[in-house]
C-alpha positions in Angstrom: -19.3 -2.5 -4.4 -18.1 -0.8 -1.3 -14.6 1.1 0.0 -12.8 -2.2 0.7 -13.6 -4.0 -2.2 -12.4 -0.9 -4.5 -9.0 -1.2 -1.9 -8.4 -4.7 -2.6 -9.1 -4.6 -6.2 -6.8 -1.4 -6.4 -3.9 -4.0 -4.4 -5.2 -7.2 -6.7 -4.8 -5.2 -10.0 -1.0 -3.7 -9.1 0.1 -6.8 -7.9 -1.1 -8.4 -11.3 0.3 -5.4 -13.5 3.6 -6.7 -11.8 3.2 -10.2 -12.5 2.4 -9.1 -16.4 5.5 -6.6 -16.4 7.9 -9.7 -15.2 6.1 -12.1 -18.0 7.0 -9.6 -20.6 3.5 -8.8 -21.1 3.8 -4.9 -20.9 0.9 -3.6 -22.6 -1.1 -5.8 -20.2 0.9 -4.8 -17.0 0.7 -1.1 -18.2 -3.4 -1.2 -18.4 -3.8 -3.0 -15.0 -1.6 -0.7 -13.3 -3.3 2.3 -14.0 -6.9 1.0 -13.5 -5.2 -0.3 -10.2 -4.7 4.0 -9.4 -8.7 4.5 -10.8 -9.9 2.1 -8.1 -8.0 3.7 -5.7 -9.4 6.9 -5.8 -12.7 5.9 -6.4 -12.4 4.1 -3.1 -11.0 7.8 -1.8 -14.4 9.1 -2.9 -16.6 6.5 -1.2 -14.3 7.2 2.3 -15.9 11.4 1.3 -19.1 10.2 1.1 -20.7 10.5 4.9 -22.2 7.9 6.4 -26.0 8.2 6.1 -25.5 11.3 4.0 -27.3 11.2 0.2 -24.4 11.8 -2.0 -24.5 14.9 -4.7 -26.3 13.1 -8.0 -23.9 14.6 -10.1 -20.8 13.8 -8.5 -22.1 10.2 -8.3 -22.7 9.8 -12.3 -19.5 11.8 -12.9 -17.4 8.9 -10.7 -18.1 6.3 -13.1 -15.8 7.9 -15.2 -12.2 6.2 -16.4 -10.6 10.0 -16.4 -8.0 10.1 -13.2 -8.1 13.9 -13.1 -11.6 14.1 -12.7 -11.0 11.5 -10.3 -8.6 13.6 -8.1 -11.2 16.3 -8.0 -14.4 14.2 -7.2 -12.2 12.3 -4.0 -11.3 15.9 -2.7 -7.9 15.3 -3.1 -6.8 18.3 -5.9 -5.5 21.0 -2.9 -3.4 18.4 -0.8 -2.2 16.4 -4.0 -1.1 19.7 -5.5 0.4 21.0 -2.2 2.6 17.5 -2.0 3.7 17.9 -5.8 4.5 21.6 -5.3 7.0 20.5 -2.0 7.9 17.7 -3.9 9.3 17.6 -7.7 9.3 14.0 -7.6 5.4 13.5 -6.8 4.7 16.1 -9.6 6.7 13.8 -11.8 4.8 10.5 -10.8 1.3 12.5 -11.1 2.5 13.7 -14.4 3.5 10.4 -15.6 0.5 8.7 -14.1 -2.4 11.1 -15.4 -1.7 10.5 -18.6 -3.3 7.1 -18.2 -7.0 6.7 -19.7 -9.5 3.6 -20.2 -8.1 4.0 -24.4 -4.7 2.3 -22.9 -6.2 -0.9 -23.2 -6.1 -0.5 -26.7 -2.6 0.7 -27.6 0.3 -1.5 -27.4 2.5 -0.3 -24.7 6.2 -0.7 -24.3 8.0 -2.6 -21.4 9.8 0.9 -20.4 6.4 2.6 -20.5 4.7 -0.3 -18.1 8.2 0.1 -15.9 8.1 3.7 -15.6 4.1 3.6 -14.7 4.5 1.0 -12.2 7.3 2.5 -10.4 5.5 6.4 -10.6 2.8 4.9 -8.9 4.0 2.0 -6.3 8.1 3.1 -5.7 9.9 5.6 -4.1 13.5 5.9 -5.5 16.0 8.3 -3.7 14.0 9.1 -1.1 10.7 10.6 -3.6 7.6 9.8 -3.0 5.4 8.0 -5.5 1.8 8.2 -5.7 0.9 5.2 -3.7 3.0 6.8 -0.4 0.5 10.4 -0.7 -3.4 9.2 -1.9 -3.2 6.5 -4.1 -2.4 2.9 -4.3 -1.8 1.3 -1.0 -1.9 -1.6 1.8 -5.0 -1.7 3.4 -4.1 -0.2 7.1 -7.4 -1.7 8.7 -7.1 -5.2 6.9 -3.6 -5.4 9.0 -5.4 -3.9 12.1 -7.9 -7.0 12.1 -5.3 -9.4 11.4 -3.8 -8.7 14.6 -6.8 -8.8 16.3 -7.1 -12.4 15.3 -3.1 -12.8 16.3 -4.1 -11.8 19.6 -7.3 -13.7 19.9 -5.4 -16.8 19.4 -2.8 -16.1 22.0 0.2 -14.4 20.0 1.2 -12.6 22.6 3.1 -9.0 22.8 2.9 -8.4 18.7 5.1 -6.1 17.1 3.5 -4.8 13.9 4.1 -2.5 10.9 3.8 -2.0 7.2 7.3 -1.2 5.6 7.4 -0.4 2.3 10.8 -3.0 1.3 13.2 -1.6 -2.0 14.3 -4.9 -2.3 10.9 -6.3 -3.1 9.1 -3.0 -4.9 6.5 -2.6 -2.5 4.9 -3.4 0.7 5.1 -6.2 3.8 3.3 -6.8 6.7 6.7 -6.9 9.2 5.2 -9.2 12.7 7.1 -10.4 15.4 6.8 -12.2 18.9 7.8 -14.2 21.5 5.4 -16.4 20.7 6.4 -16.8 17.2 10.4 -16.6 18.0 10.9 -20.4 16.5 13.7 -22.5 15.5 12.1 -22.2 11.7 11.1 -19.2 11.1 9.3 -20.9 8.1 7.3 -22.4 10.8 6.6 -18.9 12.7 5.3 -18.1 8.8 3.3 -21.2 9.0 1.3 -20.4 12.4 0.6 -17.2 11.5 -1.2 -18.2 8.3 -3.2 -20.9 9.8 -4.8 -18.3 12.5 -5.0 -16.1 9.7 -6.8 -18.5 7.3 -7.8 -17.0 3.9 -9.3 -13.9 5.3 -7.0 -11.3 4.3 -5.4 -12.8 0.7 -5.9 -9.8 -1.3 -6.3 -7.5 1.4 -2.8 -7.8 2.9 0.7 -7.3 1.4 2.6 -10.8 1.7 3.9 -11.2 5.5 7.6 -11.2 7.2 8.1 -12.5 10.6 11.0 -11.7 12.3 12.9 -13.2 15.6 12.6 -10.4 18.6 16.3 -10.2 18.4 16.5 -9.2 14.7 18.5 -6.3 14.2 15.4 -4.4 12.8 13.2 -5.5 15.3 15.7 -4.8 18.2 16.4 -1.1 16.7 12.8 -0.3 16.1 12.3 -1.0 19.5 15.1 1.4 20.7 14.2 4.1 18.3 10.6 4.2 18.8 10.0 1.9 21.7 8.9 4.3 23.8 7.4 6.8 21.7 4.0 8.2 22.6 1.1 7.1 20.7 3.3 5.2 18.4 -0.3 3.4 16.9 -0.8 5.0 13.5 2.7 6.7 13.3 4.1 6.8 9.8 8.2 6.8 9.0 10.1 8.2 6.2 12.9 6.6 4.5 15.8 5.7 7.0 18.2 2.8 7.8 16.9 0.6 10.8 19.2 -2.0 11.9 21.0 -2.4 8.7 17.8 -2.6 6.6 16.8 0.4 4.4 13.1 1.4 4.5 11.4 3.8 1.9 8.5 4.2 4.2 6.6 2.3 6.8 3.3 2.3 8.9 3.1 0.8 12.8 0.7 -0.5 14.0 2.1 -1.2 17.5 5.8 -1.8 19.0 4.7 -4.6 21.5 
C-alpha cells in the first residue's frame, strides 16, 4: 500500500462516516471518521519518506500504530500542527477533539452528537476556523484533479477553469470545472461529458464534480479577482464571498 491508496482510503472512509452519521448509525460514522484522519497521516508519513532512501526501522514499526499523536510526530507534522493551533484556537479545538480518538472506539457505542462533532472537527470549517482537514489532515487529492484535467484537455476541453472549493452547503469539497466547450444548454449534459472522458478513473480519488457555465457569477468573479494573478496554479483561498457564493476554502488549479 502506497501514498495514494492511504489518500483515497482516508476520502473513501470520511465520505462513508458521513453516509453512517445521516443513517443514524453514529457509533459506526464516529469509528470510520477517525480511522479516515489515521490514514491520512500515515499517507503524510509515506510523502517524508525519500524516494530511494531506507526508512528508520523503528519509525517504520512504530507507524503501524492506531495512536494519532504518535502519528503527528512520526509524519513530521508536531512543530507546524502546533504553530497553526497556537495562531488558531479553533484548530487547537478540532485537534483536541480529534486526538481523543483511538482504534478502542470501535468498541464503545458512540452518540450521534459525538460522531457530529468528530466529523465536523475534522472535515468543516465554521465561522471562518479551520478544521483539521484544511491544515494536514483529511483532504481532496490535489494531483488526482491535476490528472483529470489532463485527460479534459487530451480530449479537446478546451480553456478549463479548475479548482477545489471547499462548499458549506454540502460539508466538504467539489471539483468546480468550467468551459467553453462544456457551456451547454443542460448543464446535466456538460456533467455527462465530463464523466464519460473521465471514465471510472478517479471515483474515490475525487470529490464529486460541479460544472459551471463561463458566465456564472462565480466563474465570471473568479476570473476578475484572480484572472490575472501570477502563478495562480497551486494558489490556495481563504473563506470569502465570490459572486454571491460563500467559500470556506478553495484550491486552483488554473483560471483558463
Amino acid at each position: 500500500m502506497n501514498r495514494g491508496d492511504l489518500q483515497e482510503l482516508s476520502n473513501l472512509r470520511i465520505r462513508e462516516a458521513k453516509i453512517l452519521l445521516n443513517a443514524g448509525q453514529y457509533s459506526g460514522a464516529y469509528y470510520l471518521a477517525g480511522y479516515s484522519v489515521e490514514c491520512a497521516l500515515k499517507a503524510c508519513f509515506a510523502k517524508a519518506v525519500k524516494r530511494y532512501d531506507f526508512p528508520d526501522k523503528t519509525s517504520v514499526r512504530r507507524v503501524f500504530v492506531h495512536n494519532l499523536a504518535d502519528l503527528i510526530d512520526l509524519a513530521n507534522l508536531k512543530k507546524s500542527l502546533q504553530g497553526a493551533a497556537q495562531a488558531n484556537s479553533r484548530l487547537e479545538s478540532a485537534w483536541d477533539t480529534v486526538s481523543k480518538w483511538n482504534e478502542e472506539s470501535r468498541y464503545a457505542v458512540w452518540s450521534k452528537n459525538d460522531a457530529e462533532v468528530l466529523i465536523d472537527a475534522i472535515v468543516r470549517r465554521r465561522d471562518g476556523g479551520t478544521a483539521m482537514d484544511q491544515t494536514t489532515l483529511v483532504g481532496p487529492d490535489v494531483s488526482a484533479g491535476s490528472e483529470a484535467i489532463a485527460a479534459l484537455d487530451s480530449a479537446g476541453v478546451r480553456d478549463i477553469t479548475a479548482l477545489l472549493v471547499l462548499l458549506p452547503e454540502y460539508g466538504d469539497w467539489r471539483l468546480v470545472l468550467s468551459s467553453p466547450s462544456l457551456d451547454q444548454n443542460h448543464l446535466l449534459k456538460a456533467q455527462e461529458r465530463v464523466s464519460e472522458i473521465l471514465g471510472g478513473r478517479f471515483v474515490y480519488r475525487l470529490p464529486p464534480k460541479m460544472v459551471f457555465r463561463t458566465k456564472d457569477p462565480f466563474i465570471r468573479d473568479l476570473h476578475r479577482m484572480y484572472g490575472k494573478a501570477k502563478d495562480v496554479a497551486g494558489m490556495r483561498l481563504g473563506p470569502q464571498t465570490i459572486g454571491g457564493r460563500f467559500i470556506e476554502g478553495a484550491y486552483i488549479y488554473r483560471i483558463a
